[in-house]
FIMAR-745637 format. One line per field, with one value per residue: residue in one letter; x negated, z, y of N, C-alpha, C, O in turn. Coordinates in pm, whole numbers, always signed. Layout:
N
timi (A_...)
n_x (X_...)
n_z (Z_...)
n_y (Y_...)
ca_x (X_...)
ca_z (Z_...)
ca_y (Y_...)
c_x (X_...)
c_z (Z_...)
c_y (Y_...)
o_x (X_...)
o_z (Z_...)
o_y (Y_...)
END
This chain:
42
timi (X_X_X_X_X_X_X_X_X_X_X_X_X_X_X_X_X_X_X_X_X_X_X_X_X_X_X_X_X_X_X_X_X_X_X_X_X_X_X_X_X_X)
n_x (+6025_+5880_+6104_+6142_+5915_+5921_+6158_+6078_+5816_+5993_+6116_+5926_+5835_+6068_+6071_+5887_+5640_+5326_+5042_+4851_+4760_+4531_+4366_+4341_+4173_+3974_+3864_+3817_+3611_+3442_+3341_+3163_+2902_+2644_+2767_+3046_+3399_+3613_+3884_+4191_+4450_+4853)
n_z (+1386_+1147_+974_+966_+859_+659_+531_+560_+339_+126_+86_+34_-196_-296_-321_-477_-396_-400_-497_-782_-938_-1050_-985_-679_-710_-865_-681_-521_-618_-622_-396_-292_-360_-457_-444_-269_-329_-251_-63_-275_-321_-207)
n_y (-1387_-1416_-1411_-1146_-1018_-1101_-997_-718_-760_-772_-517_-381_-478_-381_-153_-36_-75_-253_-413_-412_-716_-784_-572_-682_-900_-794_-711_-858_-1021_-837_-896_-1037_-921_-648_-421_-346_-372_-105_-199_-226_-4_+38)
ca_x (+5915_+5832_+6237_+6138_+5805_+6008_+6266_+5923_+5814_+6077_+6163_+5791_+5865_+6176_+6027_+5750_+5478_+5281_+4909_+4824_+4695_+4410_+4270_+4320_+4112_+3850_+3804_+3795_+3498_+3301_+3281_+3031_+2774_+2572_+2852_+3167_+3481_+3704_+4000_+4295_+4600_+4956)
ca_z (+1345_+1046_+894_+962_+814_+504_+482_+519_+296_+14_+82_+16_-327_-380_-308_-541_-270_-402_-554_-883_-948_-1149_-878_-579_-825_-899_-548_-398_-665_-551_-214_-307_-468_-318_-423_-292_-381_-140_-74_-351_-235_-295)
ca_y (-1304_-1488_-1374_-1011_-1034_-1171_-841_-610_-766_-771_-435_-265_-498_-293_+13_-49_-76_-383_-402_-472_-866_-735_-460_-757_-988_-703_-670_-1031_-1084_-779_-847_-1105_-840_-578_-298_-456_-178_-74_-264_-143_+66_+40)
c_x (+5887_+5951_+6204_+6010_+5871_+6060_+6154_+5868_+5887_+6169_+6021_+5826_+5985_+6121_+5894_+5584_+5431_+5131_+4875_+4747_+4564_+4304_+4257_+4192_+3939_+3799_+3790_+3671_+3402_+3263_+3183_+2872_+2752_+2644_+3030_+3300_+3506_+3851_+4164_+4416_+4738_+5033)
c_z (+1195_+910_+844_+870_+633_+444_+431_+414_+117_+4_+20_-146_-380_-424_-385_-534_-328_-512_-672_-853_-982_-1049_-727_-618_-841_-746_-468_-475_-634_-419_-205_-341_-385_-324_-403_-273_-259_-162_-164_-276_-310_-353)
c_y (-1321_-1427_-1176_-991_-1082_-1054_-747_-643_-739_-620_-359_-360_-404_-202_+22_-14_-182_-320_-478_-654_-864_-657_-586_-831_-959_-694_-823_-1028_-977_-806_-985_-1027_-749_-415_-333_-304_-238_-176_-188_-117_+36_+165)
o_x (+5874_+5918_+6231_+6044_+5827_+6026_+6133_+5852_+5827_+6268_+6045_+5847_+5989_+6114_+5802_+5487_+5524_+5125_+4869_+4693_+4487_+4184_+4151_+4099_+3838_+3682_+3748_+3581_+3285_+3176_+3137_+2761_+2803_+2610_+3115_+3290_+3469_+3902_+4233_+4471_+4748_+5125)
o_z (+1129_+794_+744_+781_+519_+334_+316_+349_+19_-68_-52_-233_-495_-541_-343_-595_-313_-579_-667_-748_-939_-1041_-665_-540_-836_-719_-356_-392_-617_-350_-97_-343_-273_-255_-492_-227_-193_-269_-105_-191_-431_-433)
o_y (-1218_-1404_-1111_-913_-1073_-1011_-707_-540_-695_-608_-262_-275_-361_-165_+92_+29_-260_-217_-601_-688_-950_-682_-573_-813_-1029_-666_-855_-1035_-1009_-754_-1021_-1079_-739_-319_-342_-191_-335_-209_-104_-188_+16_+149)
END
């Protein structure tokens, strides 16, 4: 499970599915506050 979960992974990286560092970042620290965003897309 864990191998397949690996490929899926490293394939949505090929395919340049992945979420900025910056927008994950922006969004872990709102969800403390009383307007917390939406979770960012890839």
């Amino acid at each position: 499970m864990h191998h397949q979960m690996t490929l899926e992974a490293l394939a949505d990286v090929d395919a340049d599915r992945v979420i900025d560092q910056a927008a994950i970042r922006a969004w872990a620290d709102s969800l403390s506050t009383d307007s917390p965003l939406p979770p960012p897309e890839a």
